[in-house]
C-alpha positions, 0 to 999 in steps of 0.5 A: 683198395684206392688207398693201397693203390694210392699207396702204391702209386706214391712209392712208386714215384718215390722209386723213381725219383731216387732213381731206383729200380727193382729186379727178381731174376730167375734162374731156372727161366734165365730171365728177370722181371723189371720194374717199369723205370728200368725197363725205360732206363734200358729203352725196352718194353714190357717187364721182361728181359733175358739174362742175355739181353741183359748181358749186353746193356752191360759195357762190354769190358764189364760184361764177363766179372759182372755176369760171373758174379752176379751168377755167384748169387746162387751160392751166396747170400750177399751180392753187391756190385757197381759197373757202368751200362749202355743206355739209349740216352748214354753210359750210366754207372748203376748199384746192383744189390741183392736184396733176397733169395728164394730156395727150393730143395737148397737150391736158388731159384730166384733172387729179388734185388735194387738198381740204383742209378749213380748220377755223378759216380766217375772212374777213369778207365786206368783206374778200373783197370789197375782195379781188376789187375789188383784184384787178378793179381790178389785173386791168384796168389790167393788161389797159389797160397790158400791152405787148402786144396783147390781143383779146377775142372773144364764142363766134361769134368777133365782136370784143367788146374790146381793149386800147390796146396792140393799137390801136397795133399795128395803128393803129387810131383808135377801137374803134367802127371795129373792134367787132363785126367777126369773127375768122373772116372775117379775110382774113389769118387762117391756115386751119389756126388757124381750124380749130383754134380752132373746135376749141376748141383753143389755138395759137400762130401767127407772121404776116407781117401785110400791111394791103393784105390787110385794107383791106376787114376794117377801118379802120387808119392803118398801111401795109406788113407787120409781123411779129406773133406771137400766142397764141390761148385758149379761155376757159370759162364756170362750166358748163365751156363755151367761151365766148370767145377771147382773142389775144395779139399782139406786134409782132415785127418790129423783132425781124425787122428786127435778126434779118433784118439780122444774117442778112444781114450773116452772109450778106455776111460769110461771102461774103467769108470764102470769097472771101477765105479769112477764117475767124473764131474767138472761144474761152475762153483756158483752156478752149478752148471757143467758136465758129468759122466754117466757112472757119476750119475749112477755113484750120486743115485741120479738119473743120467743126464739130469742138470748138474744145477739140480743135483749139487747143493740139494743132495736129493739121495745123499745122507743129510749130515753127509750133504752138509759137509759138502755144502759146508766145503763149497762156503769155504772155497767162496770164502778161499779157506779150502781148496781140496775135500775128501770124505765117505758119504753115504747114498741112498739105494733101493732100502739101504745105502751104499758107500761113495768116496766123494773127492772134490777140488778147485780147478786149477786151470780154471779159466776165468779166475772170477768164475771158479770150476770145481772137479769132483771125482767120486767112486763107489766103496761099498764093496770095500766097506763090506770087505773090511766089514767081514774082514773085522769080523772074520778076524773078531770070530777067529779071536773068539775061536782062539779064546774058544779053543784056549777056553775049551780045556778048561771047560772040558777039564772043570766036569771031567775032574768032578765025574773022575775025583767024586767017582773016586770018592763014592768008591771010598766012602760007605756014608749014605749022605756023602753017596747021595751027594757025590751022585748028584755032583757027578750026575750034574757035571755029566749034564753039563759036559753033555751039554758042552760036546752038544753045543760044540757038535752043533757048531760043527755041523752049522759051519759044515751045512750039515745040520738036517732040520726034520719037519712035522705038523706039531701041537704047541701046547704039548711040547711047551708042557713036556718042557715045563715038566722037565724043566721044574725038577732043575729049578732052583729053591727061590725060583718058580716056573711060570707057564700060563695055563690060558695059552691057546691050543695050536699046531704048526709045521716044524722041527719039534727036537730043535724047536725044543732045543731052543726053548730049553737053551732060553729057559737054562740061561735063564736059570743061570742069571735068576737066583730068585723070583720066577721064570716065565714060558709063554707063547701067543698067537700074533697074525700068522706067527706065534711068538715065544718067550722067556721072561725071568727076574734075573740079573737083566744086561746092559745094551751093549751085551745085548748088541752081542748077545747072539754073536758066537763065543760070545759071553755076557759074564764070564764067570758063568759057566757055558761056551757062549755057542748056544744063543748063537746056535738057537739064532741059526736054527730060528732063522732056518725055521722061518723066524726071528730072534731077540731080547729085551732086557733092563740092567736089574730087572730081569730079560725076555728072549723071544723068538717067533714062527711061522704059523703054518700047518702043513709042508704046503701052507701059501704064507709069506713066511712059511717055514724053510725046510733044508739044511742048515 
């Protein structure tokens, strides 16, 4: 403890030898506590003196600018001014500094500062004079030409100046029309800045100032509304007291107009980037830092707000060999060899990928020529891609419907010719072998016309949805064995049907005719491409499906006739008969059943068309893949 009053005791001394004193005025007690070398310079005792008695140490024709403007410390921060005091050995020129303020509520309470005695400072009286008349002077024609409004009101609030710029902001003529009148019967006034002022307090306030409200408040030549910001003050006499009010106006609204404007077109703006799926970015070429709109973000796959640094040149959801391009564009820009990219990139969503046209070009008002600004505006395309995708293949149906339509004559004349000629000739002939043959050509051309219109029906009711599927509990091994039965008096000579005899005993939940008419479809084709070998029936249980297939050593197709093999009107070989309708027929009914359809097959060595079931029992079996009854 004797260290630190030591220490004390010598800064103190070194104070007053550089004949320095300390001050902490305050506010509210309107006095200051001084440091005991001031109070010794001022010839008083103790520590404390009012802002009163202050007052009259200082020079009288100093008294009034001094007392103002130290009271100004209340609403700046920084204060510094040199004036002359009378003391009991003389006048002395002193430095008074602020040195720090204290708030309470953002309000100034009290303030802590320095006076510095100036032993030789010297100005002659014309000059201090000539001094304050400059700074008068300065002073009003900054108040006649400030740019904004400037009113000033008397302690009761009445209206006693203002300035040429507040005349114009509010038109009015003359001031003899607005003189006198009282800011606290302003019709516009907010309550809350009312209260405040008669508080004594300070504030700043924004209105939307409408010259209906005042017609009766005072003369003006203006109509409509403005929007006007306003710092209000309280201004102190030279004993500390409230003595007036100032308000500073500004004329915000051409500011409101252009702000509002842009409001409005960011509002427009980023209605048609939702409805169109526009997004919108502009970013540092180099480090990727910038700004971005929401459907941006939404076009990218990224969650709104993310660091643009964090999404460009990683590409988290766009494709790899699409990101590549882009990156690859951003090398050439650095490089000057590109200025403009366009491409269709692919982004990542949910399971799949949507389509987003990405356009990106170099900023040509970049302002810093060093620093380059890439624009990048990108919107989704899937909808469009998924239109042109059914566009092509709605005009690829309707050209295999035209080749359906042209072919069909053919394909119904081709029977119908044998049915008429060979019935004329079994008319004309009495030869038993010659009758037996024409028979059975005749019986065959019937089974391929009935099978013609069958198909063609079938589609019919497909395209109407007027296709009744019939469900039942059936025994699979029964209707695989009723169609082998049938099946092996159509087999050819050099081709054997195989149905394993192993297969398990099992029932399930379906339509039993379609069900059959898709297994007799795979076994007919199967006939059609096998001259010799086999052709194998099989069925097995996997998990809670059963899956069925049709194996034959045929002629076996190529990849490219498997990708359309299911399509309709589709035929693998034309020189086949058929109406290319059945696979795609069976592939309806499959997925109307619950299941899935497909082949696998090797160019010579034969195919295998499969489908699978759902392997349910009854109308209320709980499986994920149960049945869908309906139509179809």
């Amino acid at each position: 403890m004797e260290d630190i009053q030591t220490q004390l005791d010598q800064c103190k001394l070194l104070l007053d030898r550089a004949e320095v004193g300390l001050w902490e005025a305050d506010f509210v007690q309107r006095s200051y506590i001084c440091s005991d070398y001031l109070m010794s310079i001022f010839g008083k005792k103790g520590n404390n003196l009012s802002f009163f008695e202050f007052y009259y140490i200082i020079r009288e024709d100093f008294r009034d600018l001094i007392t103002t403007d130290f009271l100004s410390i209340q609403s700046v921060d920084t204060y510094e001014q040199i004036f002359p005091i009378i003391t009991p050995t003389g006048e002395k020129w002193v430095r008074s500094r602020l040195c720090e303020r204290k708030l309470n509520n953002g309000v100034c309470v009290k303030a802590l500062g320095i006076l510095q005695i100036l032993p030789n400072f010297k100005l002659k009286e014309e000059k201090i004079s000539k001094m304050i008349d400059h700074n008068e002077m300065i002073f009003r024609k900054l108040y006649v030409n400030l740019p904004v409004g400037v009113e000033l009101y008397d302690r009761d609030g009445y209206l006693i100046d203002l300035n040429a710029k507040d005349m114009e902001i509010f038109g009015i003529r003359s001031k003899k029309d607005v003189l006198g009148v009282n800011i606290f019967s302003n019709p516009i006034m907010p309550k809350d800045v009312i209260k405040k002022l008669k508080e004594n307090k300070s504030v700043n306030f924004r209105l939307n100032y409408s010259f209906k409200k005042v017609d009766d408040y005072y003369n003006t030549s203006k109509v409509g509304e403005m929007d006007i910001v306003t710092k209000a003050s309280i201004l102190y006499d030279q004993r500390g007291e409230p003595s007036s009010y100032l308000l500073i106006n500004l004329d915000n609204t051409e500011k409101m107009i252009a702000y509002n404007r842009i409001s409005e077109f960011e509002n427009v703006f980023t209605l048609v980037s939702v409805y169109a799926k526009v997004g919108y970015a502009l970013y540092d070429l180099y480090t990727f830092e910038g700004y971005a709109i929401k459907q941006w973000y939404e076009n990218m796959g990224e969650k709104d707000g993310t660091p643009l640094s964090q999404i460009i040149g990683i590409y988290s959801y766009i494709h790899p060999n699409d990101a590549g391009y882009i990156n690859s564009f951003f090398e050439e820009v650095k490089q000057g060899k590109a200025h403009h990219f366009r491409r269709e990139v692919r982004v990542k969503s949910g399971d799949g990928w949507k389509w987003i046209c990405a356009n990106i070009t170099r900023n040509p008002q970049s302002v810093d020529p060093n620093k380059p600004e890439m624009i990048c505006i990108n919107y989704d395309i899937t909808e469009l891609k998924d239109s042109q995708l059914k566009r092509e293949r709605a005009e690829e149906l309707d050209r295999l419907k035209s080749a359906f339509l042209a072919n069909m004559s053919h394909e119904i004349r081709t029977p119908l010719n044998a049915i008429v000629g060979f019935s004329q000739l079994l008319a004309e002939t009495d030869d038993p072998e010659e009758r037996h043959e024409f028979v059975e050509i005749i019986d065959s051309n019937n089974r391929m016309l009935l099978q013609l219109i069958s198909d063609i029906l079938d589609l019919a009711k497909i395209e109407s949805g007027t296709m009744d599927l019939k469900f039942a509990d059936m025994n699979v091994k029964e209707v695989i064995n009723e169609i082998v039965t049938s099946f092996r008096i159509k087999m050819p000579d050099n081709v054997a049907l195989i149905a394993p005899q192993d297969s398990p005993e099992c029932q399930i939940y379906s339509d039993r005719m379609r069900l059959t008419q898709v297994i007799s479809n795979f076994l007919n084709n199967a006939i059609k491409y096998t001259s010799e070998g086999c052709i194998t029936l099989a069925y097995e249980i996997i998990g809670d499906e059963i899956k069925f297939s049709v194996t034959d050593t045929g002629d076996g197709m190529s990849q490219e006739i498997q990708a359309h093999i299911f399509d309709r009107f589709y035929k693998g070989n034309t020189f086949k008969q058929g109406t290319g309708l059945g696979l795609s027929i069976c592939e309806t009914i499959v997925n109307r059943l619950g299941g899935r359809i497909g082949v696998n097959s090797e160019l010579g060595k034969g195919s295998t068309f499969w489908f699978t079931h759902p392997y349910s029992f009854s109308p209320n079996a709980k499986s994920p893949a149960s049945p869908n009854p309906g139509t179809i």
